[in-house]
C-alpha positions in Angstrom: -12.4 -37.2 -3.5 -9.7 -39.7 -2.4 -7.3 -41.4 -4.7 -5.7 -44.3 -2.8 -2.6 -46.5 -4.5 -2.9 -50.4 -3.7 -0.7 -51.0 -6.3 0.9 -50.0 -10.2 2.5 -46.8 -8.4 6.2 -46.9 -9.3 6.4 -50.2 -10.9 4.6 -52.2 -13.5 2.3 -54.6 -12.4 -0.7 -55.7 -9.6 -2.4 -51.5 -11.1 -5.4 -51.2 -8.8 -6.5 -47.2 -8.0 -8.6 -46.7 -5.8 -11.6 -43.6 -6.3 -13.3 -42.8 -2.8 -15.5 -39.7 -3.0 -17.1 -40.0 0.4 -20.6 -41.9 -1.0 -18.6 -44.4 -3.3 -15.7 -46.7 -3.1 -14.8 -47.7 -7.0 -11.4 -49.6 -8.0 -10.0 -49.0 -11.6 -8.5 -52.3 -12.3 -7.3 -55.4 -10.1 -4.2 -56.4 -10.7 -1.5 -58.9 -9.8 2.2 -58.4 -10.4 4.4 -61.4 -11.0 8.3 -61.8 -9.8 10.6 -64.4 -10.0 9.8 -66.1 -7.0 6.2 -64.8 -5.8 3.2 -63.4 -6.8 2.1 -59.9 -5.2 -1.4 -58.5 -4.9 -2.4 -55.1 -4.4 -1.6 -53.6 -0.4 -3.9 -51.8 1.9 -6.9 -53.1 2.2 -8.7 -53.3 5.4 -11.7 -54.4 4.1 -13.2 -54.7 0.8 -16.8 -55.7 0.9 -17.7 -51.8 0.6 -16.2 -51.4 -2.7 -19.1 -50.4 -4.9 -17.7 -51.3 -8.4 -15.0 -52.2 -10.3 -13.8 -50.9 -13.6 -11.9 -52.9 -16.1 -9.1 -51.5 -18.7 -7.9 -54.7 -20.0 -7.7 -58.3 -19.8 -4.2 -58.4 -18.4 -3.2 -60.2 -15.5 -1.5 -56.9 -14.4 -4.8 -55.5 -14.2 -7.3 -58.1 -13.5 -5.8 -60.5 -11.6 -6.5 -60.0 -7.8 -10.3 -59.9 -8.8 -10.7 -63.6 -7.5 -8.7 -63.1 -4.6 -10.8 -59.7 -3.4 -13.6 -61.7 -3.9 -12.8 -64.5 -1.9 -12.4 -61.3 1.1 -15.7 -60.7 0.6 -16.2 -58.1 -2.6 -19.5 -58.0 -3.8 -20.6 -55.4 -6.5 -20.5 -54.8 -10.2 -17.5 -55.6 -12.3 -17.4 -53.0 -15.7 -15.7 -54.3 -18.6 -15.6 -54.9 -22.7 -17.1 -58.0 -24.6 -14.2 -58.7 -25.3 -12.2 -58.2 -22.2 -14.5 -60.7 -19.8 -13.9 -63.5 -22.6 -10.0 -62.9 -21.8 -10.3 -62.7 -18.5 -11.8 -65.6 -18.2 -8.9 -67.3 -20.1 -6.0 -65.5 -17.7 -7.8 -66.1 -14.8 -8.6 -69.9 -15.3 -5.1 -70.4 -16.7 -3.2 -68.6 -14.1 -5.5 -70.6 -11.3 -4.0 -73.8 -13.3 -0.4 -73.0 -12.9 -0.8 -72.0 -9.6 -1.9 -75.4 -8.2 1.0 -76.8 -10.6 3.1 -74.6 -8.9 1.7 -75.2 -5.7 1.8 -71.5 -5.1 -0.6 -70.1 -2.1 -3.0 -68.3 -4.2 -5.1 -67.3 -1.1 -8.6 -67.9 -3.6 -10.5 -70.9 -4.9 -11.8 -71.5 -8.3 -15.6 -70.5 -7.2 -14.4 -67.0 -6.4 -13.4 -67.1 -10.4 -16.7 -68.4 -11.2 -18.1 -65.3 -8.7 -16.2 -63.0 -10.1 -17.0 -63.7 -13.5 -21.0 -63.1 -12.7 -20.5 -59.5 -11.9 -18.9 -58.8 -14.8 -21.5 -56.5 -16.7 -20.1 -55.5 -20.5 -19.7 -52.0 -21.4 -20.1 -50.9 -25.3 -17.1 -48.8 -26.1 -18.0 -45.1 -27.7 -21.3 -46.1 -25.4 -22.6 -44.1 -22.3 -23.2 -45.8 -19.4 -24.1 -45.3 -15.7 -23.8 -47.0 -12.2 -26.0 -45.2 -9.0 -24.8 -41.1 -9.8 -21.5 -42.6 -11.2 -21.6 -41.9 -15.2 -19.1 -43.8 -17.3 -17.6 -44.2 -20.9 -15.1 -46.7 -22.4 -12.7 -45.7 -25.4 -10.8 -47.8 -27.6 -7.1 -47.8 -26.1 -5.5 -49.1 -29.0 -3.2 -51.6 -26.2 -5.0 -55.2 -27.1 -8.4 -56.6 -27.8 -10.8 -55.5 -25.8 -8.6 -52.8 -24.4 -10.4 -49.5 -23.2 -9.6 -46.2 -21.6 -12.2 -45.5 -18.6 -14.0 -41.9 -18.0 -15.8 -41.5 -14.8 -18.5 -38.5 -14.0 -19.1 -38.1 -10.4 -19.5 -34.9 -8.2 -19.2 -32.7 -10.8 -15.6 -34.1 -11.2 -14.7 -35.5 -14.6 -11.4 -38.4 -14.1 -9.5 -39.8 -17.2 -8.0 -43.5 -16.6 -5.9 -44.3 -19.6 -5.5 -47.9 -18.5 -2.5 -49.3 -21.0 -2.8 -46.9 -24.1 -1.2 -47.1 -27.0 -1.8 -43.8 -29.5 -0.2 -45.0 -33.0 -1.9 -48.0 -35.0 -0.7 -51.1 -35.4 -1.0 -54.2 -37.3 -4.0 -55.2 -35.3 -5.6 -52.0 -33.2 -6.3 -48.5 -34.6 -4.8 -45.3 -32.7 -6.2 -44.9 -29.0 -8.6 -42.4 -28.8 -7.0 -39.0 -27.3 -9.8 -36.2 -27.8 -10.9 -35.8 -24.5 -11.7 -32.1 -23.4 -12.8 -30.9 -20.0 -10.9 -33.5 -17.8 -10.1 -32.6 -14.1 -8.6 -36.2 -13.3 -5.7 -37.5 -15.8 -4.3 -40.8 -14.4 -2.1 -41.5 -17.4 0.3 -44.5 -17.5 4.0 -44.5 -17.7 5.4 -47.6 -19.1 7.7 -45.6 -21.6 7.6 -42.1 -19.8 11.3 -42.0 -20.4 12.0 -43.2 -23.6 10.7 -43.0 -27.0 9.9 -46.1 -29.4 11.8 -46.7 -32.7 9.5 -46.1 -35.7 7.8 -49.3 -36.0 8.3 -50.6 -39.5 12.2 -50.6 -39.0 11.9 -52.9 -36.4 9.6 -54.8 -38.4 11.9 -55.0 -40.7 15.0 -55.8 -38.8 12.7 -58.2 -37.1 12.2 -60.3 -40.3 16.0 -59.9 -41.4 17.0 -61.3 -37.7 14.7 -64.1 -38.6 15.8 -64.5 -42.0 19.8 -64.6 -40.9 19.1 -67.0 -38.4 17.3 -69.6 -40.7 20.1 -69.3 -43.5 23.0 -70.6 -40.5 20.7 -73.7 -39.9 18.8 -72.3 -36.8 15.6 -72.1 -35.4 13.8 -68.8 -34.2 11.9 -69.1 -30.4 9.8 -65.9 -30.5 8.2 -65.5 -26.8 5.2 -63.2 -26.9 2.5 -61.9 -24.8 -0.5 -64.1 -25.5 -3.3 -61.1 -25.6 -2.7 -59.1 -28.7 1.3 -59.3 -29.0 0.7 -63.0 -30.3 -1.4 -61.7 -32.7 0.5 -58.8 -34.1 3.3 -61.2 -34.8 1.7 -63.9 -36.1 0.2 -61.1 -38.6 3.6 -59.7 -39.2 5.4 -62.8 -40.1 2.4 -63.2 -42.7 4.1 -60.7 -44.7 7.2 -62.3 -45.8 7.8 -65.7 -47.3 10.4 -68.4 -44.6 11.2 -71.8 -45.8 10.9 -73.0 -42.1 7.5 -73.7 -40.9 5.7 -71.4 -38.3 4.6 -72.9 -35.2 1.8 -71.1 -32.9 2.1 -72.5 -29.5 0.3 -71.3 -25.7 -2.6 -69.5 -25.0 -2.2 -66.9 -27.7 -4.3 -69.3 -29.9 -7.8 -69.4 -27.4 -6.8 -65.6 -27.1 -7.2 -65.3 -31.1 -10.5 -66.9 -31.6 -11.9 -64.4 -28.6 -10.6 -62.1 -30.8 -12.2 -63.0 -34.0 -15.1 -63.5 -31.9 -14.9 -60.3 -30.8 -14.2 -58.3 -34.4 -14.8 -54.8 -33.2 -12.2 -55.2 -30.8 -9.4 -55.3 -33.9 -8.4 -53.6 -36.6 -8.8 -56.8 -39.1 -10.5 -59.5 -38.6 -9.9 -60.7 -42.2 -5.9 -60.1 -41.9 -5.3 -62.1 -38.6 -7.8 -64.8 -40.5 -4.9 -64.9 -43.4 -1.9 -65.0 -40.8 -3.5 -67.2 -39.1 -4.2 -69.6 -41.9 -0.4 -69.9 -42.4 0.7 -71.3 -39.2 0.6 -74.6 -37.4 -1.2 -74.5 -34.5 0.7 -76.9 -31.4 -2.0 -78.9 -29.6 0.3 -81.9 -28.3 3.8 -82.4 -26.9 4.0 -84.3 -30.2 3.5 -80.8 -32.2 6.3 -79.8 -29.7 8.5 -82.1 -30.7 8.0 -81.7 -34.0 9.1 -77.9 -33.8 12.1 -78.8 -31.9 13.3 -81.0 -34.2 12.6 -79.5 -37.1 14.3 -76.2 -38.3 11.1 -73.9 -37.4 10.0 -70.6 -36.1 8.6 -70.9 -33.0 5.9 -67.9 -31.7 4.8 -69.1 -28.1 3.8 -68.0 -24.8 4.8 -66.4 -22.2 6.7 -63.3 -23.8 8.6 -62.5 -19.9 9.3 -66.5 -20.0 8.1 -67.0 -16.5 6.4 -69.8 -17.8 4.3 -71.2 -20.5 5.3 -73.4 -23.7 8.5 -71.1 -24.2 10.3 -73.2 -21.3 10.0 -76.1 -22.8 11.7 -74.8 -26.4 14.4 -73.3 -24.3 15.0 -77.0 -22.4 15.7 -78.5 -26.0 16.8 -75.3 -27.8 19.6 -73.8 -26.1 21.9 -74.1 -28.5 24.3 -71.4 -30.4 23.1 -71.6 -33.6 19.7 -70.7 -32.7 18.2 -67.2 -31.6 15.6 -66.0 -28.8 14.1 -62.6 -30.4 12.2 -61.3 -27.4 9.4 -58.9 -28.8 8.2 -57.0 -25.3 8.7 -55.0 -22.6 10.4 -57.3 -19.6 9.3 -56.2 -16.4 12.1 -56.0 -13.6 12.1 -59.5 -11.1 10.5 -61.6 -14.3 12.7 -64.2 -16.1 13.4 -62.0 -19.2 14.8 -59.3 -17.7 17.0 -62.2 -15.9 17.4 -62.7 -20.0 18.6 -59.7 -21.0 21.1 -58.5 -17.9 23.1 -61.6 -17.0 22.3 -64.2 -20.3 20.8 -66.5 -18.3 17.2 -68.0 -17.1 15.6 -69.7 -14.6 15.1 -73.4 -16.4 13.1 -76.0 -14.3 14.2 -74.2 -11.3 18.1 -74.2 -12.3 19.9 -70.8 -13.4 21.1 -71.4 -16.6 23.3 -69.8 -18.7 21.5 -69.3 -22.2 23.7 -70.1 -25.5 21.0 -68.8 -28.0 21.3 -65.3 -29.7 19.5 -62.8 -27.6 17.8 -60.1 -29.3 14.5 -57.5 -28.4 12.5 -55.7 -30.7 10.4 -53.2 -29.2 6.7 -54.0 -30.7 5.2 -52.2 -27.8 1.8 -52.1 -27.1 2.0 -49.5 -24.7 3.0 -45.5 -26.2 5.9 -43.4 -26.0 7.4 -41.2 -23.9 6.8 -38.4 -26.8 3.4 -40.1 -27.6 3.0 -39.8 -23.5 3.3 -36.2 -23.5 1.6 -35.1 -26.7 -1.4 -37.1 -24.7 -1.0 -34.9 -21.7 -0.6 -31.9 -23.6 -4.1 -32.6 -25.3 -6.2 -33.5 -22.6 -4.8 -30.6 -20.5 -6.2 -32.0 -17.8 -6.5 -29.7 -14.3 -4.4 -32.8 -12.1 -2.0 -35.4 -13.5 -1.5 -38.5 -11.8 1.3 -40.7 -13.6 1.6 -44.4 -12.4 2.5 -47.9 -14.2 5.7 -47.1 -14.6 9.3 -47.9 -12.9 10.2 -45.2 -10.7 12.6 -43.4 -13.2 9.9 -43.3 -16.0 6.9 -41.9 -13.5 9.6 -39.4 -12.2 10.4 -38.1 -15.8 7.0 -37.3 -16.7 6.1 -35.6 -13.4 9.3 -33.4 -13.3 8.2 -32.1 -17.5 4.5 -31.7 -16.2 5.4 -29.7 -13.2 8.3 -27.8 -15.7 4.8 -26.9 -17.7 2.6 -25.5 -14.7 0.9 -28.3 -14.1 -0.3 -29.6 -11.0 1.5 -33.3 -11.7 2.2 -36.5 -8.9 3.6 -39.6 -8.8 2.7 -41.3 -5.9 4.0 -44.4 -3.9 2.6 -47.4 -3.5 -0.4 -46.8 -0.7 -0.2 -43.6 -1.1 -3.5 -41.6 -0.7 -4.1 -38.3 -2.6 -6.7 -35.7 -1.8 -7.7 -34.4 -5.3 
């Protein structure tokens, strides 16, 4: 068996593993990763109208979105995913197709190769056995966002783990990833945080809502960018929990990616509480509602949470001012306007680099576990090989270097590399 890397090895972003075992060519995930100035899709393909079947973690464009542009080369097979992750999907995919042509980027696929890909899709029950030619398969709850799943594959009397994005503590809105996995001879774990350790999460809750609260009482408004699958959510929920005299506005695609949610209720922790939160917040349908927000003293939770787009750029064109406060709430992947944010104070504003007068603060709300959580993972499984990929170079490297101090047999490979396993 054959693991080749098109993409997620040593970065975040555009994950797409490749599982050849001589009779079967089978991708976990299709990813895109996005930059300041270009999109990049997974390398390394000579040809891809071989590939037997696709397996789906998550809805993330990270992880899904080179599936339109693979099948516009001419991939033709089953596409394995949750109920609840081909409903978001769908949403990315279409949305991201829409700023693209606004954009006028070359997105090298047209919107029928959505359509295609969206008829392979087959759903998968989590906790649910289910099989593909002599490949078995099972999807676990990953805890990351809805829909979310950690992917086991049976095949030539090899057992592989892929974690996908796994998050092992609950949160507001998922339950724990499930970890209990014995008899694995494949881990490929992610590695987001496989350097560095969260901060317990209800102080940064809390600390969250005081930010919040200090910035209202000195006449400002809060811009709260979020990640539209599940982030959105959790904040939305979160800021339920505490009384503000401004009004909340919900603004981008967070609120089509919170009815798939409640229309999808196994795929949260609780449905009734994100019902509540939800019912406490004005939703922005117009430029009007826009408006509105920026004029008023508000709090303002809107898409996209790396600000490479969405609603959020249009706060910051009419917000930039001292008084008010940017509390960025995710990870900010290297090349992406928020990590432009955080190192030099400034962002990319209608295409002009702009210095950025707001307070700048992060909370880390992470969807993705720990470096500790990481390795308490590992050390459970204890699996025969360790693969460890979506992650920047110095977090992949970490983990390998404490798996190999341990015995293990433990890689981190390049982008296009191949590993015999």
């Amino acid at each position: 068996m054959k693991l080749v890397f098109h993409g997620g090895a040593r970065e975040v972003g555009r994950s797409c593993i490749e599982v050849a075992t001589g009779k079967k060519r089978l991708l976990l995930d299709c990813g895109l990763k996005l930059t300041e100035h270009q999109t990049e899709y997974p390398i390394g393909f000579d040809r891809v109208d071989d590939i037997d079947a696709v397996f789906i973690s998550h809805a993330h464009l990270d992880h899904t979105g080179a599936l339109p542009l693979l099948d516009h080369r001419g991939m033709d097979c089953p596409i394995f995913m949750t109920k609840a992750t081909k409903a978001l999907t769908r949403l990315i995919l279409k949305d991201a197709f829409k700023i693209g042509k606004i954009t006028h980027q070359h997105l090298g696929y047209d919107k029928t190769d959505i359509r295609k890909v969206l008829e392979c899709i087959r759903n998968v029950k989590v906790d649910t056995k289910g099989s593909f030619d002599s490949i078995s398969f099972e999807y676990f709850g990953a805890g990351h966002i809805p829909g979310a799943a950690s992917i086991l594959l049976r095949m030539d009397d090899t057992t592989l783990l892929y974690t996908g994005d796994i998050n092992t503590i609950d949160t507001r809105l998922h339950r724990a990833a499930e970890t209990d996995f014995p008899g694995i001879d494949i881990l490929v774990c992610e590695s987001t945080y496989g350097d560095r350790d969260h901060p317990p999460r209800d102080k940064a809750e809390h600390e969250f809502l005081d930010s919040i609260q200090d910035t209202l009482r000195r006449g400002g408004s809060v811009i709260i960018p979020v990640f539209a699958l599940g982030r959105s959510q959790e904040i939305v929920q979160l800021l339920a929990t505490r009384s503000f005299k401004a009004s909340i506005y919900f603004d981008g695609m967070g609120i089509a990616a919170t009815d798939i949610a409640l229309e999808n209720p196994d795929s949260i922790r609780s449905p009734a509480a994100l019902k509540k939160a939800i019912s406490k917040v004005r939703l922005v349908k117009s430029n009007t509602d826009r408006m509105e927000a920026v004029k008023t003293q508000s709090i303002i939770v809107t898409t996209s949470g790396m600000l490479t787009g969405g609603p959020v750029m249009h706060y910051m064109k009419y917000m930039n001012d001292p008084k008010n406060a940017i509390l960025l709430t995710g990870y900010q992947a290297e090349g992406t306007n928020g990590r432009l944010l955080l190192e030099e104070g400034k962002l990319f504003i209608d295409g002009w680099k702009t210095s950025v007068k707001c307070e700048v603060k992060q909370f880390d709300f992470s969807a993705h576990a720990g470096m500790a959580q990481l390795k308490a993972l590992v050390r459970k499984v204890r699996p025969k090989k360790v693969v460890f990929i979506h992650g920047e170079d110095h977090s992949v490297q970490n983990l390998r270097v404490w798996a190999d101090a341990l015995g293990m047999e433990a890689y981190a490979p390049k982008l296009g590399d191949v590993i015999e396993v």
